[in-house]
N, CA, C and O atoms as a Tripos MOL2 file, in Angstrom:
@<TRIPOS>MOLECULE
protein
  264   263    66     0     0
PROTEIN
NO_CHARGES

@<TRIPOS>ATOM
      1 N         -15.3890   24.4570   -7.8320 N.3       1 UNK1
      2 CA        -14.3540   23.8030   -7.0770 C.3       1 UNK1
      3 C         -14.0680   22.4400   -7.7080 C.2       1 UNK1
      4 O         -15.0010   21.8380   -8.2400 O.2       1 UNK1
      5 N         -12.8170   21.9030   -7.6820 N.am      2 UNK2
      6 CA        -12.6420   20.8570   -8.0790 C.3       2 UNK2
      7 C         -12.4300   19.6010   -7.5630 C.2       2 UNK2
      8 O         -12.3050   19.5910   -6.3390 O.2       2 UNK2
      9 N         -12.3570   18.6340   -8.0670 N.am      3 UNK3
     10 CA        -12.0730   17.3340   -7.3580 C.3       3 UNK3
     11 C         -11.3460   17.1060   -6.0130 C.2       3 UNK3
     12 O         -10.1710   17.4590   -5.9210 O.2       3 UNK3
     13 N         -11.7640   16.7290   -5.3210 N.am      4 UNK4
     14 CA        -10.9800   17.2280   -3.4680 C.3       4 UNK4
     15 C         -10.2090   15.6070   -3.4420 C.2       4 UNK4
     16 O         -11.0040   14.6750   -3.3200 O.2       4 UNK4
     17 N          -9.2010   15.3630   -3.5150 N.am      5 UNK5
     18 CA         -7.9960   14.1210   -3.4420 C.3       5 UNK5
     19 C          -8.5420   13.8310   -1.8930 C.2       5 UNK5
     20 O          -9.0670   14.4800   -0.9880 O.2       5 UNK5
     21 N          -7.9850   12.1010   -2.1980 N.am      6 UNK6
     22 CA         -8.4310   11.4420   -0.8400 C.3       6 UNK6
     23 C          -7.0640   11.6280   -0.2050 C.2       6 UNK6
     24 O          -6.1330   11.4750   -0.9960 O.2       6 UNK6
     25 N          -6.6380   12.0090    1.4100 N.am      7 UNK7
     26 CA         -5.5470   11.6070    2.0690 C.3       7 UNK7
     27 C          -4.7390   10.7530    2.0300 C.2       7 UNK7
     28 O          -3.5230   10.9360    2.0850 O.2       7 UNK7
     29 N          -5.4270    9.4630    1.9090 N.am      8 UNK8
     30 CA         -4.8170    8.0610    2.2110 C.3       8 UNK8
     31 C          -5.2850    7.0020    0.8670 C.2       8 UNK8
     32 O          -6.1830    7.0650    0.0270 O.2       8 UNK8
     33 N          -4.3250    6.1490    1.1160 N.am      9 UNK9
     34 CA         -4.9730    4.9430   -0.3770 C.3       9 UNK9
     35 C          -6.0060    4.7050    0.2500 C.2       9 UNK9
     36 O          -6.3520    4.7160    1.4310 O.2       9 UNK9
     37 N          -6.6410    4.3940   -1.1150 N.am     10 UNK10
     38 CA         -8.0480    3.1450   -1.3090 C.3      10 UNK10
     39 C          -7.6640    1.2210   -1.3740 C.2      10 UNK10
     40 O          -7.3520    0.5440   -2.3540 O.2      10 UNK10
     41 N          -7.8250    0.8660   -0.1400 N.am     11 UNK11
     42 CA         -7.7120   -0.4590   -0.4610 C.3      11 UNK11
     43 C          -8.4990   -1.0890   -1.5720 C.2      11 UNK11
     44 O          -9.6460   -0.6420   -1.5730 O.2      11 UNK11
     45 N          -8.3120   -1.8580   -2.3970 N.am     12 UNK12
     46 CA         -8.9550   -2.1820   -3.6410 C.3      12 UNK12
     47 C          -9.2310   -3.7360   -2.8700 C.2      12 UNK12
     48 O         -10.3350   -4.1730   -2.5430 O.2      12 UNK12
     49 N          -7.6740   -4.5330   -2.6580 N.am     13 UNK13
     50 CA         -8.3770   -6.0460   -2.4190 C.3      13 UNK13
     51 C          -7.1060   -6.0380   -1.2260 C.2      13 UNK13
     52 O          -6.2240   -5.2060   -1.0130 O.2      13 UNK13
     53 N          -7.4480   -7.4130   -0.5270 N.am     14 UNK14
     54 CA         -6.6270   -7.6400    0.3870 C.3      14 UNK14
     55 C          -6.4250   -9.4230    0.3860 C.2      14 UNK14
     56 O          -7.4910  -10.0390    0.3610 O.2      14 UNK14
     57 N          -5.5840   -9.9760    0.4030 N.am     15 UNK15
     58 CA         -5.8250  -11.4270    0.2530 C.3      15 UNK15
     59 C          -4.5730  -11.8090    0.7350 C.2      15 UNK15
     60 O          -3.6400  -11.0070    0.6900 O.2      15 UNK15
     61 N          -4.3460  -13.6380    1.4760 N.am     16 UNK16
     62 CA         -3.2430  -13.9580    1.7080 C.3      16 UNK16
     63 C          -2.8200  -14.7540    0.8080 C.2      16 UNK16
     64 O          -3.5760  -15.3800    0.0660 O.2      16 UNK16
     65 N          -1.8710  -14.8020    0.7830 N.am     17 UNK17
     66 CA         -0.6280  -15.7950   -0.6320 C.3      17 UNK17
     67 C          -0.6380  -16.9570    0.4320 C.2      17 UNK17
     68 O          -0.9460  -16.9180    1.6240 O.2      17 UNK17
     69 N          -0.1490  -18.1460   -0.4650 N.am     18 UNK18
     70 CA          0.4250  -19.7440   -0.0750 C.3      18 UNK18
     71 C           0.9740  -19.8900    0.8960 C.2      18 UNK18
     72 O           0.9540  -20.7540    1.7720 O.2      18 UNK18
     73 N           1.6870  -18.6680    0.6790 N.am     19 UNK19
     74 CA          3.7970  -18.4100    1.8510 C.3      19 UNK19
     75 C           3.1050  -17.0460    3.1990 C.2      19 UNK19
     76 O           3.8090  -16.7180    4.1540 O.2      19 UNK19
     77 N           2.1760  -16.6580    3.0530 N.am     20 UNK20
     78 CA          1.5820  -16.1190    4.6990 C.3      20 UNK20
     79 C           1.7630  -15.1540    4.3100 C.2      20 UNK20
     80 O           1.9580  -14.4400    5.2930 O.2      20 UNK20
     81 N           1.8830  -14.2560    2.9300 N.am     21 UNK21
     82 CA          1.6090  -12.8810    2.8310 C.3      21 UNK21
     83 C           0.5880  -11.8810    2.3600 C.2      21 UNK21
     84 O          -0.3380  -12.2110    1.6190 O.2      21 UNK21
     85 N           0.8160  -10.3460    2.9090 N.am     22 UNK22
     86 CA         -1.1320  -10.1960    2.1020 C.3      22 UNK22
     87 C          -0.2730   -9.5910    1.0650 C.2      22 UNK22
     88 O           0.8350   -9.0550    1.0790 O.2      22 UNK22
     89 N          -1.2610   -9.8880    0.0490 N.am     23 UNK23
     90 CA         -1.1180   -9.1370   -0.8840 C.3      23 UNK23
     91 C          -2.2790   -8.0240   -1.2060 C.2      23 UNK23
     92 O          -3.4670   -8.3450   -1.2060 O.2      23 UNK23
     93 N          -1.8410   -6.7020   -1.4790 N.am     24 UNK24
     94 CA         -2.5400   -5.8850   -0.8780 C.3      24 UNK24
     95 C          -2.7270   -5.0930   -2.2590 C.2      24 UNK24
     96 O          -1.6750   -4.7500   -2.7980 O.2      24 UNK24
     97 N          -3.8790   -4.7690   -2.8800 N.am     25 UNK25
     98 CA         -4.0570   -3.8290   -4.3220 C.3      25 UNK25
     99 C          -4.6960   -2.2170   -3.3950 C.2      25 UNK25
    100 O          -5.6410   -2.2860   -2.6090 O.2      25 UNK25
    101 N          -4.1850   -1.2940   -3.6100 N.am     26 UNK26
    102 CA         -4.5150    0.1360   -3.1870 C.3      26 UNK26
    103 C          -4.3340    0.9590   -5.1750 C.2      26 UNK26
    104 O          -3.7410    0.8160   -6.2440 O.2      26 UNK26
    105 N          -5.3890    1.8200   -4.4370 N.am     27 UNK27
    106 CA         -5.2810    3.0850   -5.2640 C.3      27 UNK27
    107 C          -5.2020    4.3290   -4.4530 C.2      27 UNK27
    108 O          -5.9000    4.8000   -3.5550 O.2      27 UNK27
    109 N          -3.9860    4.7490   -5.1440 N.am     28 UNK28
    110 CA         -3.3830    5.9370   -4.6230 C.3      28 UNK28
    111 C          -3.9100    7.2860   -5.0250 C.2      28 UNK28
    112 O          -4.0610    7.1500   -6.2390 O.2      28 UNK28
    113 N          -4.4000    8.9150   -4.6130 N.am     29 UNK29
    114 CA         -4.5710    9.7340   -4.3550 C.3      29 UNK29
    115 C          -4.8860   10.2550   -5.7760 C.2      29 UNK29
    116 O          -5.9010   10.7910   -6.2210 O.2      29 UNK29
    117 N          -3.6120    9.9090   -6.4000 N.am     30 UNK30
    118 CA         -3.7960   10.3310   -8.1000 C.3      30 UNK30
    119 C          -4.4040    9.3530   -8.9770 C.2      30 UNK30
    120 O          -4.2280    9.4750  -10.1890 O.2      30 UNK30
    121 N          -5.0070    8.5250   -8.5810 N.am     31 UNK31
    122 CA         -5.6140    7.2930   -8.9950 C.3      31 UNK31
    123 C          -4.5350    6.2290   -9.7650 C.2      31 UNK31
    124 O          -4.6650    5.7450  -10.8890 O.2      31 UNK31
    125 N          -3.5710    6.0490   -8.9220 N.am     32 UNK32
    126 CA         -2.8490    4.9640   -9.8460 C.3      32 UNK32
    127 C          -3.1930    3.6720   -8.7600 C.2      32 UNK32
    128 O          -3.3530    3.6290   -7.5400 O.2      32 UNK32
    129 N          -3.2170    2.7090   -9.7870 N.am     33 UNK33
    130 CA         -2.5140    1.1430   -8.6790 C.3      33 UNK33
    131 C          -1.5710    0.5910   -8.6790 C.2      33 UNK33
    132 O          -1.0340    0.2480   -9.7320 O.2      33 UNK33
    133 N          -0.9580    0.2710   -7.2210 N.am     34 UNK34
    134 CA          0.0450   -0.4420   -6.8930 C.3      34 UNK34
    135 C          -0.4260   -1.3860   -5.8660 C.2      34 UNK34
    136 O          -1.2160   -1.1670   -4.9480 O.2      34 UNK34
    137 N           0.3680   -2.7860   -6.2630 N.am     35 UNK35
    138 CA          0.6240   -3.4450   -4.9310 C.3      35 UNK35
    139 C           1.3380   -3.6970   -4.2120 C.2      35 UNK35
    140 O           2.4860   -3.4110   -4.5510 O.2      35 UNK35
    141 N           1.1860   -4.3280   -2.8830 N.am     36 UNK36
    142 CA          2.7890   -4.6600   -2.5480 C.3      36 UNK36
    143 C           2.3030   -6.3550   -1.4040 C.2      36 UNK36
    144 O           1.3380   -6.8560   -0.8270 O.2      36 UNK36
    145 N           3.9520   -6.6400   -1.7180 N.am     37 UNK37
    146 CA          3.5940   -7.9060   -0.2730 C.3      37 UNK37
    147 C           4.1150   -7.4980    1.0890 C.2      37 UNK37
    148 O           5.1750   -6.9230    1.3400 O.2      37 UNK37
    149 N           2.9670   -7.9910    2.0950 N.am     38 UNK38
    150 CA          3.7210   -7.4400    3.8850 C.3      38 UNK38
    151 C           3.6250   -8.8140    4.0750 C.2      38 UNK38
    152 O           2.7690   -9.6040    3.6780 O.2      38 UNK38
    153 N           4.7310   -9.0010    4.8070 N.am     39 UNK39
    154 CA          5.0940  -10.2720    5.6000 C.3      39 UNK39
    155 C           5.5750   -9.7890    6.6510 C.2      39 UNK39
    156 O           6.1800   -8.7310    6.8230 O.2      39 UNK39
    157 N           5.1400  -11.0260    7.7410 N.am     40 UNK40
    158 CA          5.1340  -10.2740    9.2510 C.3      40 UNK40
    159 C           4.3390   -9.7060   10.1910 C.2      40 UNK40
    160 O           4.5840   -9.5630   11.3890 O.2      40 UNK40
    161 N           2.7280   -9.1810    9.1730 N.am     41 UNK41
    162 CA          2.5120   -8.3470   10.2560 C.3      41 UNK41
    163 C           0.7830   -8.7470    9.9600 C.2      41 UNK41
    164 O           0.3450   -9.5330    9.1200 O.2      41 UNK41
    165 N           0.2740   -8.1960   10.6220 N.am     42 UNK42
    166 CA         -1.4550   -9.1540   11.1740 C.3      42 UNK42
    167 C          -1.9210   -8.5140    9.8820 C.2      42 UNK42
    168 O          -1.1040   -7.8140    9.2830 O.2      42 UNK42
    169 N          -2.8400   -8.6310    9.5050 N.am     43 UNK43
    170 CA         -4.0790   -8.4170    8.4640 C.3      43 UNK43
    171 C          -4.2870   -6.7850    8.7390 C.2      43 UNK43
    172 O          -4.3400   -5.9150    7.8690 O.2      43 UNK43
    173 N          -4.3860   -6.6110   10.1130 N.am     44 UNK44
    174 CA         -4.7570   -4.8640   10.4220 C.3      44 UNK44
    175 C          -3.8750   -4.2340   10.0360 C.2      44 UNK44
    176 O          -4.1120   -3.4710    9.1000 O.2      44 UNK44
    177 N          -2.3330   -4.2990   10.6650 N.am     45 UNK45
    178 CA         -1.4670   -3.9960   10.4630 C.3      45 UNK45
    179 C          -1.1950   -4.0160    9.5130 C.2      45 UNK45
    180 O          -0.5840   -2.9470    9.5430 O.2      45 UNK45
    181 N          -1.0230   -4.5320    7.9340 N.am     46 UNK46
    182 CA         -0.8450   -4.5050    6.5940 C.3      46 UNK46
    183 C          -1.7360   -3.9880    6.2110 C.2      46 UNK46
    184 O          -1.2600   -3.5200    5.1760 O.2      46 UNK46
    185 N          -3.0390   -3.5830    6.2340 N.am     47 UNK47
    186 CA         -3.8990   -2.7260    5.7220 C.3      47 UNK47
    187 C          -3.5200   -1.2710    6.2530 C.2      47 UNK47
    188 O          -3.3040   -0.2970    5.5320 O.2      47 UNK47
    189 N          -3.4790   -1.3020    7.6250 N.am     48 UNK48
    190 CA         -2.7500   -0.0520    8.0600 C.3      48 UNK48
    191 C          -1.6560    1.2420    7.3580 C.2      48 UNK48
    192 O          -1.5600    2.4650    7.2520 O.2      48 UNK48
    193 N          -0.8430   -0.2670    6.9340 N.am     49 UNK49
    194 CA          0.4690   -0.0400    6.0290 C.3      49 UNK49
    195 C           0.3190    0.4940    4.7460 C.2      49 UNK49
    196 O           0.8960    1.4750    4.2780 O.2      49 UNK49
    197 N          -0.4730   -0.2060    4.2390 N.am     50 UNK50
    198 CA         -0.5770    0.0800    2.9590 C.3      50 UNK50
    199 C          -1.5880    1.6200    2.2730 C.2      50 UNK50
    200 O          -1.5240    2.3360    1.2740 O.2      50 UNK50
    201 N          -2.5640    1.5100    3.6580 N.am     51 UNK51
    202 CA         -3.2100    2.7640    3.4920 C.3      51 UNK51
    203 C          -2.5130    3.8690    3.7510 C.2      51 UNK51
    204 O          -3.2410    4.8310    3.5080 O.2      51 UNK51
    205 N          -1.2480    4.2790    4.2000 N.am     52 UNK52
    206 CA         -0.3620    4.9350    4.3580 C.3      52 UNK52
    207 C           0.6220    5.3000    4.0960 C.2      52 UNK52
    208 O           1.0770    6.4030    4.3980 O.2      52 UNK52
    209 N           1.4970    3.9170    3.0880 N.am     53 UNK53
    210 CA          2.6970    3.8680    2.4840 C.3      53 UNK53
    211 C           2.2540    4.8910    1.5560 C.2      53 UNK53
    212 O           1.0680    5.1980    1.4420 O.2      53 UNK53
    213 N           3.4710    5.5770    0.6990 N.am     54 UNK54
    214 CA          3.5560    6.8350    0.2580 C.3      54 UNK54
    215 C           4.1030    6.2260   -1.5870 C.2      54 UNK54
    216 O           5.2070    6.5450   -2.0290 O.2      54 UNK54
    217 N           3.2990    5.5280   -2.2520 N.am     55 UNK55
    218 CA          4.2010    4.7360   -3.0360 C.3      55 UNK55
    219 C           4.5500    5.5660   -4.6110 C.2      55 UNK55
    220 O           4.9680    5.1330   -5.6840 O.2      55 UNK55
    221 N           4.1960    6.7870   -4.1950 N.am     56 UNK56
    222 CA          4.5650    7.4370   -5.7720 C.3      56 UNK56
    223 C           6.0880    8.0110   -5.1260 C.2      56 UNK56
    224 O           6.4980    8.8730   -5.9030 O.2      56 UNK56
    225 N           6.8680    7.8570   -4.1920 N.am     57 UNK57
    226 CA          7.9280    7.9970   -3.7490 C.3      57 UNK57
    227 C           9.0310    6.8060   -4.4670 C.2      57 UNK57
    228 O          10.2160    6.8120   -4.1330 O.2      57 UNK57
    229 N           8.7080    6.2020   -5.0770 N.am     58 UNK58
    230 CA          9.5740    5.1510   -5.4910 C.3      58 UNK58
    231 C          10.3210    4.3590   -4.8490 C.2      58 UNK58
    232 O          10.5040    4.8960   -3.7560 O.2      58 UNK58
    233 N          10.9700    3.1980   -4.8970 N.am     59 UNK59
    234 CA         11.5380    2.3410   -3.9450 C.3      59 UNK59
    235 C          13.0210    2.5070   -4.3750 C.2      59 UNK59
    236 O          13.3600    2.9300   -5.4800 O.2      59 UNK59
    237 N          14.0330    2.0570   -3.1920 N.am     60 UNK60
    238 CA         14.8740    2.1040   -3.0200 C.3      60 UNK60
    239 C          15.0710    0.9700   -2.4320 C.2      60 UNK60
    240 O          14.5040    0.5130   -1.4390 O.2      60 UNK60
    241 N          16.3720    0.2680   -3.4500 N.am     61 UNK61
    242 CA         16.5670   -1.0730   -2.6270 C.3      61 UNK61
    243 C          18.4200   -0.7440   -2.0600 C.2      61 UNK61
    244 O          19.2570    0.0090   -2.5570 O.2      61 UNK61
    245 N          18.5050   -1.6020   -0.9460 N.am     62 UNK62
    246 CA         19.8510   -2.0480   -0.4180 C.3      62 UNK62
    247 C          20.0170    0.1550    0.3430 C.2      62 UNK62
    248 O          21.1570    0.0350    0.7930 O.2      62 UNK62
    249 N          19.8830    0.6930    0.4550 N.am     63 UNK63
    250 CA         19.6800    2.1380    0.9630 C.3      63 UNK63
    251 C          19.1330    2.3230    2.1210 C.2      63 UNK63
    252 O          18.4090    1.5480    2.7450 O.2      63 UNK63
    253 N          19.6040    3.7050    2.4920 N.am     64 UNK64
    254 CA         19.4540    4.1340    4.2770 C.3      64 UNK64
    255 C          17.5490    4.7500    3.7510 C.2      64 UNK64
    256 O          17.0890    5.2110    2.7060 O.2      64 UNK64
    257 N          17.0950    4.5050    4.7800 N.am     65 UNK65
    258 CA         15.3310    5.1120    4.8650 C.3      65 UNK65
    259 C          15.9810    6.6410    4.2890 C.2      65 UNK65
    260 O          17.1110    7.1150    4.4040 O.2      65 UNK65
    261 N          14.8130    7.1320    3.6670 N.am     66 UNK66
    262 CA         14.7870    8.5740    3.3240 C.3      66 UNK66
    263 C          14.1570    9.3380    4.4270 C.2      66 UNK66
    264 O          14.0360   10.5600    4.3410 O.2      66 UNK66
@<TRIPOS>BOND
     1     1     2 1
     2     2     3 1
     3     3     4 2
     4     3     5 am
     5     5     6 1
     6     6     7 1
     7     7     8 2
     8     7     9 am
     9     9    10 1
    10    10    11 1
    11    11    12 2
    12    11    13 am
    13    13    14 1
    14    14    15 1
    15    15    16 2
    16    15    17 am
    17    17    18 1
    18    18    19 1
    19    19    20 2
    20    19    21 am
    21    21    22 1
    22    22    23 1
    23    23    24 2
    24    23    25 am
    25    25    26 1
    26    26    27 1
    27    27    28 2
    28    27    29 am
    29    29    30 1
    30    30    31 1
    31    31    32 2
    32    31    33 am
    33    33    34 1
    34    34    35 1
    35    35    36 2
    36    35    37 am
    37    37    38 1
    38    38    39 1
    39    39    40 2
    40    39    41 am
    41    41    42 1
    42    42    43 1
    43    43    44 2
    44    43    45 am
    45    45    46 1
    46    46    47 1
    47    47    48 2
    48    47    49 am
    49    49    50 1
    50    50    51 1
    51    51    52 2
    52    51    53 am
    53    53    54 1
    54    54    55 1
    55    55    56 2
    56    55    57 am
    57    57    58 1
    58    58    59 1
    59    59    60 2
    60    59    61 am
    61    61    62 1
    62    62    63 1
    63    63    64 2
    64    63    65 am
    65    65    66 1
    66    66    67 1
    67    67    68 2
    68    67    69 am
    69    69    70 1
    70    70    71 1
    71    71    72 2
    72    71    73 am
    73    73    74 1
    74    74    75 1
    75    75    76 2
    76    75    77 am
    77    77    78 1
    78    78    79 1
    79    79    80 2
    80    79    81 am
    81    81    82 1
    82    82    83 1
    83    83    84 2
    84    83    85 am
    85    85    86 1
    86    86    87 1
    87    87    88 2
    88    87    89 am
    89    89    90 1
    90    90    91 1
    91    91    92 2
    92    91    93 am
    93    93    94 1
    94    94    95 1
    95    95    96 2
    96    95    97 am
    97    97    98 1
    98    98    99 1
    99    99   100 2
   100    99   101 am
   101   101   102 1
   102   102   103 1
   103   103   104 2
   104   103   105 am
   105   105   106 1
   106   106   107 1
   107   107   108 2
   108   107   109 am
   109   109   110 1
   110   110   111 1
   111   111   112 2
   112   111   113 am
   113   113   114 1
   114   114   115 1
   115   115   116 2
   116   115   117 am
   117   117   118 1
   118   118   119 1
   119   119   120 2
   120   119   121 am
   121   121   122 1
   122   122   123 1
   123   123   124 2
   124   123   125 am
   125   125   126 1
   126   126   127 1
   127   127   128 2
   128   127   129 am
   129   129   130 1
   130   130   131 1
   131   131   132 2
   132   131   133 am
   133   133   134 1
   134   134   135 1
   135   135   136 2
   136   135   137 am
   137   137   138 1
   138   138   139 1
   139   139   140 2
   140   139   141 am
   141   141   142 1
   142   142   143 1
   143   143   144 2
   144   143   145 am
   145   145   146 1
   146   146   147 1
   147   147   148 2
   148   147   149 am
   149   149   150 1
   150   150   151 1
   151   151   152 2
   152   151   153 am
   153   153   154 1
   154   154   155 1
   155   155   156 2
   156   155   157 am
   157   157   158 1
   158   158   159 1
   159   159   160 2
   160   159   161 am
   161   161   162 1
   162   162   163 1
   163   163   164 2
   164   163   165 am
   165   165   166 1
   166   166   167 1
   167   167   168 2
   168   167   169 am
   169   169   170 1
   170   170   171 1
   171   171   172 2
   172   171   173 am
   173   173   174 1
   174   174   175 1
   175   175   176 2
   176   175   177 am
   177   177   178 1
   178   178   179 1
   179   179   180 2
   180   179   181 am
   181   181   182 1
   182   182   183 1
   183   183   184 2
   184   183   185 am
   185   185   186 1
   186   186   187 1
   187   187   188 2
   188   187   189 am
   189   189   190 1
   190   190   191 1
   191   191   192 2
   192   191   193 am
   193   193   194 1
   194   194   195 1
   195   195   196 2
   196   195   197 am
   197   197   198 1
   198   198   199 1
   199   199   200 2
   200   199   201 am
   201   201   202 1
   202   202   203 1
   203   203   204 2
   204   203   205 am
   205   205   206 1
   206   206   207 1
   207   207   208 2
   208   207   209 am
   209   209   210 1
   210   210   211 1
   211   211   212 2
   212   211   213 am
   213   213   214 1
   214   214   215 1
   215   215   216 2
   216   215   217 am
   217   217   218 1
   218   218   219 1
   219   219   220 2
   220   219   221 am
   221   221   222 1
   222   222   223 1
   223   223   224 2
   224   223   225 am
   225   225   226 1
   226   226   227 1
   227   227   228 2
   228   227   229 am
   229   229   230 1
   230   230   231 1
   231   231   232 2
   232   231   233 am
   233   233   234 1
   234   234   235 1
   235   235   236 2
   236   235   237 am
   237   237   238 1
   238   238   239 1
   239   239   240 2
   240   239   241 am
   241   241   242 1
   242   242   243 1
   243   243   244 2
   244   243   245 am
   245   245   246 1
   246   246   247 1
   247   247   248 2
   248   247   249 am
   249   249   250 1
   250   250   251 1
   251   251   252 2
   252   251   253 am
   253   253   254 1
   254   254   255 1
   255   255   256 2
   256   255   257 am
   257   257   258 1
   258   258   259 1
   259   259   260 2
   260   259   261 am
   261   261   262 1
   262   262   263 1
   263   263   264 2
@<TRIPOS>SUBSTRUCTURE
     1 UNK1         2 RESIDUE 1 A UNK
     2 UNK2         6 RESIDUE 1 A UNK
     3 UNK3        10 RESIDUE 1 A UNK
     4 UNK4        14 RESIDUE 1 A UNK
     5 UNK5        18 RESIDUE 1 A UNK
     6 UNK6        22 RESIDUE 1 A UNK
     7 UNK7        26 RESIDUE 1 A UNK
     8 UNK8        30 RESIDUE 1 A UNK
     9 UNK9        34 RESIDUE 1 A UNK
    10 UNK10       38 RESIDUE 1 A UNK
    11 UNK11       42 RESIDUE 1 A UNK
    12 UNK12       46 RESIDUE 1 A UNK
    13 UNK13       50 RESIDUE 1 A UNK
    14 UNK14       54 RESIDUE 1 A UNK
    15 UNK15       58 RESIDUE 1 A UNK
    16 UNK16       62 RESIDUE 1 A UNK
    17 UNK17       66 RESIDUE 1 A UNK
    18 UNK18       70 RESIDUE 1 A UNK
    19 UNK19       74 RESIDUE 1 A UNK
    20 UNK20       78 RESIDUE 1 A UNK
    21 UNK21       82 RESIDUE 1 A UNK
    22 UNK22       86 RESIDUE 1 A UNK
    23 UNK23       90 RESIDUE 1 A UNK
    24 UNK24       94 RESIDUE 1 A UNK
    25 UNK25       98 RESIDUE 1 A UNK
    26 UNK26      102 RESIDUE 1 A UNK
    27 UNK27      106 RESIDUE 1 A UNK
    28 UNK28      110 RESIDUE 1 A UNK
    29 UNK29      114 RESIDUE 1 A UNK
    30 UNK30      118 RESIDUE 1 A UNK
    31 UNK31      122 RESIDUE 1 A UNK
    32 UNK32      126 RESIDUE 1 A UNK
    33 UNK33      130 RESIDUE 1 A UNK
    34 UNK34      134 RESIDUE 1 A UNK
    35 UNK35      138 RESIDUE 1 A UNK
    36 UNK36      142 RESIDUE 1 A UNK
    37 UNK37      146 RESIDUE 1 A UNK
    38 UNK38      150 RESIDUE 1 A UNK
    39 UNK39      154 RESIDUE 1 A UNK
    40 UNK40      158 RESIDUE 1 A UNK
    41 UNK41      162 RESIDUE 1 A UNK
    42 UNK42      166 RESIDUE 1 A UNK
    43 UNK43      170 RESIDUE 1 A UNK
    44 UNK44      174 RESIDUE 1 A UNK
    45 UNK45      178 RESIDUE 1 A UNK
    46 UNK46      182 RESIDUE 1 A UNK
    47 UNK47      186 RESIDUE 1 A UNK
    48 UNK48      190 RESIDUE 1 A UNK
    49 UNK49      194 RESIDUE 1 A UNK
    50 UNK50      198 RESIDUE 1 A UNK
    51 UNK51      202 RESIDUE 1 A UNK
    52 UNK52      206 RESIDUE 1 A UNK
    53 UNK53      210 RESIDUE 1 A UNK
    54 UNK54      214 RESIDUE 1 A UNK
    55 UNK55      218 RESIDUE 1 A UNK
    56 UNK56      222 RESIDUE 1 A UNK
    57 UNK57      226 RESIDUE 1 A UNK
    58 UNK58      230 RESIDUE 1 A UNK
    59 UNK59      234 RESIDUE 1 A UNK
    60 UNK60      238 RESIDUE 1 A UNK
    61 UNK61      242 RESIDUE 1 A UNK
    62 UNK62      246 RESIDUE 1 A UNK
    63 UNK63      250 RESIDUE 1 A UNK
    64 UNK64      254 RESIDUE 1 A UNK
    65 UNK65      258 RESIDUE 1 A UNK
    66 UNK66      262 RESIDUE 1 A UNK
């Protein structure tokens, strides 16, 4: 049997910026890393986020949600 993929990202680091945001390092399912910034929302809540965001979906800027 082979390698069994995790569900959800791996938080790698979590830290706040100058300007009140986390900046958040995850590794994703296929083992890549991405980060991203959450502004707005508590420490739980951005870890929450990020363990869940879907980020090999690519971003879309100025566009309706997919």
């Amino acid at each position: 049997m082979g390698k069994r993929l995790r569900k959800y990202n791996q938080i790698i680091s979590c830290d706040r910026t100058p300007h009140g945001c986390w900046k958040i390092y995850v590794r994703t399912p296929n083992d890549q890393i991405h980060h991203r910034l959450y502004m707005g929302y508590s420490k739980a809540e951005a870890l929450r986020k990020a363990r869940r965001e879907d980020f090999d979906k690519g971003t879309f800027f100025n566009q309706p949600s997919r």
